[in-house]
N, C-alpha and C positions, 0 to 999 in steps of 0.2 A: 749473803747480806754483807755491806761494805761496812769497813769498821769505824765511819762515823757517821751510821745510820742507827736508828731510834729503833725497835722493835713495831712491828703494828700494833699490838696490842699495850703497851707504853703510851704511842701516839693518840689511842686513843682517847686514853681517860683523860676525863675533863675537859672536853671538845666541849665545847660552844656552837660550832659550826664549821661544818666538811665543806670540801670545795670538790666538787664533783664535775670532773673535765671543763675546768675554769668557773663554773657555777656554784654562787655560797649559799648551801642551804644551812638552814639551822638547824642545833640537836633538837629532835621532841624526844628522842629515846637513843642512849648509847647503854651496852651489854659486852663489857670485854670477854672474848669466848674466854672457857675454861676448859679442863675435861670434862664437864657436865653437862658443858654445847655439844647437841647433835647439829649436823646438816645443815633442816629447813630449821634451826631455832632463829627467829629474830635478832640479831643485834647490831642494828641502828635504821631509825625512822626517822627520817629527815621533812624538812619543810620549807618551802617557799611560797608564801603567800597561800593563794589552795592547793597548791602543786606539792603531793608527798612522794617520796622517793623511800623505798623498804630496802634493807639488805639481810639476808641470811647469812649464818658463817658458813655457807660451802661459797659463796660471793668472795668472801676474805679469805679465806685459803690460798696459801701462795703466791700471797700479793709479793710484787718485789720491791724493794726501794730502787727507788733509779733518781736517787739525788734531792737535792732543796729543800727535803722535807715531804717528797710525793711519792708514792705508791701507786704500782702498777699493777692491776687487776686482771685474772686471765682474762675477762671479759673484754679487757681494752681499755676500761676507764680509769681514770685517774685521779687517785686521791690525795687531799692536805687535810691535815685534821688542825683545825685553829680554835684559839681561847681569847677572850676576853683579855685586851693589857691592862696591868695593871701597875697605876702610878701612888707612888706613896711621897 
């Protein structure tokens, strides 16, 4: 991991909406694994429009960071986890 890279599971909490190889879907469900995530446990169900997109934690296992904010999936796919700005 490069030393001004965010952890995955960091990035994840509080995601709003993942960007999934350029495509923003929304959180319907985010699950930062723990040690009481197996494998196939769910942790994130994404949404667009009727379009849902599931990920287990053996999906996030050994994501890399590879810069800007993105994570590289064995799978190939490419993740941003994004939040809501907020102006005060």
């Amino acid at each position: 991991m490069k030393a001004d890279s965010i952890p995955l599971s960091e990035a994840m909490r509080g995601a709003d909406f993942v960007q999934v190889d350029g495509i923003v879907f929304e959180t319907a469900y985010v699950r930062v694994p723990d040690s009481l995530t197996v494998a196939d446990d769910i942790v994130m169900e994404l949404k667009l429009g009727e379009t849902e997109v599931m990920f287990v934690r053996e999906d996030l296992d050994d994501a890399q960071y590879v810069g800007d904010g993105a994570y590289r999936l064995k799978s190939g796919a490419l993740l941003r986890f994004l939040s809501h700005a907020t102006i005060h």
